[in-house]
N, C-alpha and C positions, 0 to 999 in steps of 0.2 A: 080380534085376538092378536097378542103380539108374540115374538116368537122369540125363544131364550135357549141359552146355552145349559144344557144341565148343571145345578149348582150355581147359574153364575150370577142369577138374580133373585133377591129376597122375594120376590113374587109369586119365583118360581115354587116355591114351596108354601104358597097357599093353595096353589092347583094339586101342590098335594096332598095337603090336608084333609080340601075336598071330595078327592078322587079317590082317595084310601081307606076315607069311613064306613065307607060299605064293608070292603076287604077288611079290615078290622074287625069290625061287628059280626061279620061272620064265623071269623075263626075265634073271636070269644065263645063261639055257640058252635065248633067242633064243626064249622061249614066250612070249606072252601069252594069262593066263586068261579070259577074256573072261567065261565064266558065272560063275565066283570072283569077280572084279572087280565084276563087278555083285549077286552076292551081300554082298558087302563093303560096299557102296556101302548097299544095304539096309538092312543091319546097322546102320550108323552113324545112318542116320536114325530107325531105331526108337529107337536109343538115346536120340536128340536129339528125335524128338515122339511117344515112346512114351507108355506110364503115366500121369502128370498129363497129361500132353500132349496126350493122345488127341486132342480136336477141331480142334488146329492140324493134326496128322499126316492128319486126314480133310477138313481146308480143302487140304493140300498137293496132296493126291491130284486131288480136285476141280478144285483151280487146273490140275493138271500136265494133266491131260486136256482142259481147256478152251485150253490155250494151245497145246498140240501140235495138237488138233486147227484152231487157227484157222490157225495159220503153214503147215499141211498144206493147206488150203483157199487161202490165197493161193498159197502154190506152184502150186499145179494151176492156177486161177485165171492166172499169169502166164504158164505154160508155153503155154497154149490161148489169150492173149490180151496174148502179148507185145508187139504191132503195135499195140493200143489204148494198154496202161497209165495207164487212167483213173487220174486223182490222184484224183477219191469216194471210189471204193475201197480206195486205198490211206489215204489220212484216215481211212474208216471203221474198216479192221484196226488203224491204230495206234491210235484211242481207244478202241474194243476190248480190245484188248493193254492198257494203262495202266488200262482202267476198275477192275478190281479194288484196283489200287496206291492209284486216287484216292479208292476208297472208305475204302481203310483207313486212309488219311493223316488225309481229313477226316470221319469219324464222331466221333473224339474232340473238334473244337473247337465239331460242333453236337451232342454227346451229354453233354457236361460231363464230360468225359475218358473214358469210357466206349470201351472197343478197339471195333472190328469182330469181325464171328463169322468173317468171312472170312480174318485176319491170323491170319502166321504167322512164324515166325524168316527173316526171311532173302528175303522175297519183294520186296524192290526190287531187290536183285541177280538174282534172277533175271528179274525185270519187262524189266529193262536188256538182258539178255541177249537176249530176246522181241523187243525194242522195235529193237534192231541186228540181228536176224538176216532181220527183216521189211523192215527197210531193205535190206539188203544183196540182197536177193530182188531187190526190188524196181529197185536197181542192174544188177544183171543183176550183182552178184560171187559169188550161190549161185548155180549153178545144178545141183547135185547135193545136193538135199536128204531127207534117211533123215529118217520121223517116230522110229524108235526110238534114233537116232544122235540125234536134237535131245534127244530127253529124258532120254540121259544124260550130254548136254552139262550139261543144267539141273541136273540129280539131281548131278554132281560132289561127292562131298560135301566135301572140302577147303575147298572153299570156297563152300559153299551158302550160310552164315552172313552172311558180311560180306565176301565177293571175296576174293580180285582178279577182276575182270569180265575174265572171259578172249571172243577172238573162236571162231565158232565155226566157220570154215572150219580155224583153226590148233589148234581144239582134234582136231576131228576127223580131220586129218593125224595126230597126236602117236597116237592113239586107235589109227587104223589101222596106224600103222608100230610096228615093233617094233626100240627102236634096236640100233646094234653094242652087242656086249659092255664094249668100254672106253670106250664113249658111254654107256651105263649107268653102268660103276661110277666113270665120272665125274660123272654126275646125281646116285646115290649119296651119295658121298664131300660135295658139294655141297648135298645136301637137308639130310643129317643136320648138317650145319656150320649150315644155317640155321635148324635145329631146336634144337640147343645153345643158339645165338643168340637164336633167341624165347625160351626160357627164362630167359636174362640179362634179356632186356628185358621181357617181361609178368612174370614170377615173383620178379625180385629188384627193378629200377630203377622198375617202372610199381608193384608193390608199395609199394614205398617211398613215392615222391611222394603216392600214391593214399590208401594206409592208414596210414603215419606223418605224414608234410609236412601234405598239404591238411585232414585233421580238426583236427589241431593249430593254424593257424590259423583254421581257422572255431570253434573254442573259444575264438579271442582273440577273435575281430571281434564274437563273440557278444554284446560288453559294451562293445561301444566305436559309440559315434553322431558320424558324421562320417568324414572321411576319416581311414584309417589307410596306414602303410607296410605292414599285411598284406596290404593290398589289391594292392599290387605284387609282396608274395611268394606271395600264390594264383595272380595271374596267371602267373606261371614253375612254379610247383608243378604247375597243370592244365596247361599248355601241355606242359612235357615228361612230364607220367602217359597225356597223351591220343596222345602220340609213342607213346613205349615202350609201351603197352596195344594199340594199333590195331597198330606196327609188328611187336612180336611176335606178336599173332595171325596177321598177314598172312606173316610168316617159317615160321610152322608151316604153315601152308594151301600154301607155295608149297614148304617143303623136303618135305609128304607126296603131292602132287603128282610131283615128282623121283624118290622112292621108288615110283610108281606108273609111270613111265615117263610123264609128264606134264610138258611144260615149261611150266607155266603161269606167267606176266609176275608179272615184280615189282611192286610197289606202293609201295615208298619207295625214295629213292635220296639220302639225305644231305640232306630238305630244312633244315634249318636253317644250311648253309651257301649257301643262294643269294643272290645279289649282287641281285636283282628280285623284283618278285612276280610276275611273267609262269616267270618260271625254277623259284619256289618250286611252281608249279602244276605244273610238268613234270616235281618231283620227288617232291610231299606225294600221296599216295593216287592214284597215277600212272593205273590203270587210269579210275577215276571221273572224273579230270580230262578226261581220253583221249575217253571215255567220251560226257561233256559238252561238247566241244572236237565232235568229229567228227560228234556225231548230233542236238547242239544249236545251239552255236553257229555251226557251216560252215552249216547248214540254214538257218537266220534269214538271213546275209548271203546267201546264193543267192538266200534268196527275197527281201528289201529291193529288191536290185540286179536283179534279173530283171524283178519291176515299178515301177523306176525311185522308190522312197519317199523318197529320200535323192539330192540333188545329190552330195553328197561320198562316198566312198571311206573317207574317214575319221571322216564322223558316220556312215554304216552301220556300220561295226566298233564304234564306242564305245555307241550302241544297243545293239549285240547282245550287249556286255560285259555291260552291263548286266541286260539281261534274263537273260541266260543266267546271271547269278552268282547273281541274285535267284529264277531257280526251282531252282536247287543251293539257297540257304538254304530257300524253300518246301518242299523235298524233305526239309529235316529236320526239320520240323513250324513247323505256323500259331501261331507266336510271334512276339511283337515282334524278341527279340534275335535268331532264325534267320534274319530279315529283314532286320536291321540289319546282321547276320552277311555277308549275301549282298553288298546295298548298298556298303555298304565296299569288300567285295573285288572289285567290278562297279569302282567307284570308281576305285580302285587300282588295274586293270587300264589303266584309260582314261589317267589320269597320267602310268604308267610308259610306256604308246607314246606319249605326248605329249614325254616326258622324252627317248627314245629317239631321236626325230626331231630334237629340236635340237643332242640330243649327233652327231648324224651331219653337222648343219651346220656344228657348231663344232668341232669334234674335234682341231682342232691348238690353241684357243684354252684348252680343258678338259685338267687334267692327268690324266694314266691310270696306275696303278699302284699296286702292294700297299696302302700304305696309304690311296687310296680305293678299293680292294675291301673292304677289311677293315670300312669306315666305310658302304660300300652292305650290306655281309652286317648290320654291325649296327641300320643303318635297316628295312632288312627284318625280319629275327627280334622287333624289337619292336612293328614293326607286324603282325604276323603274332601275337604274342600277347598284345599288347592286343586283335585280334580274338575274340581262342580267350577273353579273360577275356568279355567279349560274351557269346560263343554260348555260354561255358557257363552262362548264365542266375543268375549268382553276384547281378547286379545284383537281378534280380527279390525276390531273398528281401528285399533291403533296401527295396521300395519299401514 
């Protein structure tokens, strides 16, 4: 058996062909396999930290039993002491929760890039998943929590890799229900369309940019000192291999999902037609936005406003842009540019609700119409990849 990256070999999706026809055929016939399905789910993962893999696949295990068992403990914990809901405790669980994630982020910047032994494919996604569902406890919105439902919430393998960061009261709905027949072979009809789809865009369009466009200009830039015009065709080159790569993965993870009786959330929805960048975020990697939005962002202002930090309404929210875009860039490693990365779009958040308030005072002064839509989509997409030329650390190699 050879062993593959989810998504990242044509082969790999014969093994799922395979492995899904039972799952299939089942819920054509109002079954779901549950011990198949999670044999299935197995399968996948050995494939993915099998063989060379082996010590990720023995950190997974390790992690999975340390995070079920902790979210298990505060369950219990909340059930028998819902009337207290010390905030200690609940600070304690989530840096707990996180402590693994933050080992394996920052070991490489004080090990001189050196991984963690603990890192493995895919573990801030599920970190995320930990980190929401311990909140959510903690809201009082779980309050029917299965340790074996949590872990094959996490285990999902569709989208173990790279999300969509699904929730997990709505995953375990989907899980338990077995839909109608023509609600199936409507997910069906729907999954495989988006599977087609990923192929267009990771195998032919993210291909292309990826492996024809972008070498081919860093073959020019190679011999040129100073500003060049490659410089602005790498930035459109990564901008859209980084679309089409991310977006076709995330179309396969969501159309075998759909095949699984699974509706798990979309992750893109058209961003490069957004007129803002508050809009772009509600459209570019939806889940993570979502994600950071409800369990980072909301949190910062509850707390700013609850102990009075901030006079204004409006310097809390532009603080908490901030921060909250600058540990999204921290989240993608302790780089200058993943920082600058964040900064920016912390920035840019702040502007655009500054922009938005005066457009709501002046709004019969200001003209509205196609073509300044067309001129807001196009301010945005190029601020949006002139960021993405940033983060892709293009700069670095020249310094």
């Amino acid at each position: 058996m050879s062993w593959y990256m989810p998504y990242g070999d044509p082969t790999y999706f014969v093994w799922l062909a395979i492995m899904l026809t039972p799952v299939i055929v089942g819920l054509l016939h109002q079954r779901r396999l549950y011990w198949y399905q999670t044999l299935v789910s197995l399968f996948f993962l050995v494939l993915t930290f099998g063989g060379p893999n082996w010590h990720t696949g023995i950190a997974l295990v390790i992690y999975l039993v340390y995070q079920v068992f902790l979210v298990y403990a505060y369950a219990c914990y909340q059930r028998k002491e819902k009337f207290l809901n010390q905030d200690w405790v609940f600070i304690l669980v989530v840096l707990l929760a996180i402590g693994p994630l933050v080992i394996v982020k920052v070991t490489p910047a004080i090990q001189s890039g050196r991984q963690s032994f603990i890192g493995f494919l895919g573990i801030s996604y599920i970190t995320f998943k930990v980190v929401q569902t311990i909140m959510e406890i903690r809201d009082g919105m779980i309050k029917d929590y299965h340790p074996v439902l949590f872990g094959q919430f996490l285990l999902f393998f569709p989208t173990i890799s790279s999300g969509p960061i699904d929730r997990y009261r709505r995953f375990v709905n989907d899980y338990r229900t077995v839909p109608e027949q023509q609600e199936y072979l409507n997910l069906v009809q729907t999954g495989i369309w988006y599977i087609f789809l990923g192929f267009l865009y990771k195998f032919v369009l993210a291909f292309f940019f990826g492996s024809v466009v972008i070498p081919y200009i860093q073959y020019q830039t190679a011999t040129i000192h100073g500003f060049s015009w490659y410089f602005i065709g790498y930035m459109y080159a990564y901008s859209l291999d980084l679309f089409f790569d991310f977006a076709g993965y995330s179309l396969f993870a969501v159309g075998i999902s759909y095949l699984m009786g699974i509706k798990t959330p979309m992750n893109f929805n058209q961003p490069f037609k957004s007129k803002n960048i508050k809009e772009f975020w509600n459209r570019w990697h939806m889940s993570l936005s979502f994600w950071f939005r409800d369990y980072v962002f909301m949190r910062l202002v509850f707390f700013f406003m609850k102990r009075k930090v901030f006079r204004s309404k409006v310097t809390t929210a532009n603080v908490c842009y901030i921060l909250n875009m600058l540990l999204m860039g921290l989240w993608h490693g302790e780089t200058w540019f993943y920082v600058l990365y964040g900064l920016l779009h912390g920035t840019a958040l702040v502007v655009n609700d500054a922009w938005l308030r005066f457009k709501k005072k002046h709004q019969e002064q200001l003209p509205h119409n196609k073509l300044t839509e067309l001129f807001a989509m196009f301010i945005t997409f190029n601020f949006v990849c002139f960021t993405f030329f940033i983060f892709s650390g293009f700069l670095n190699t020249l310094i």
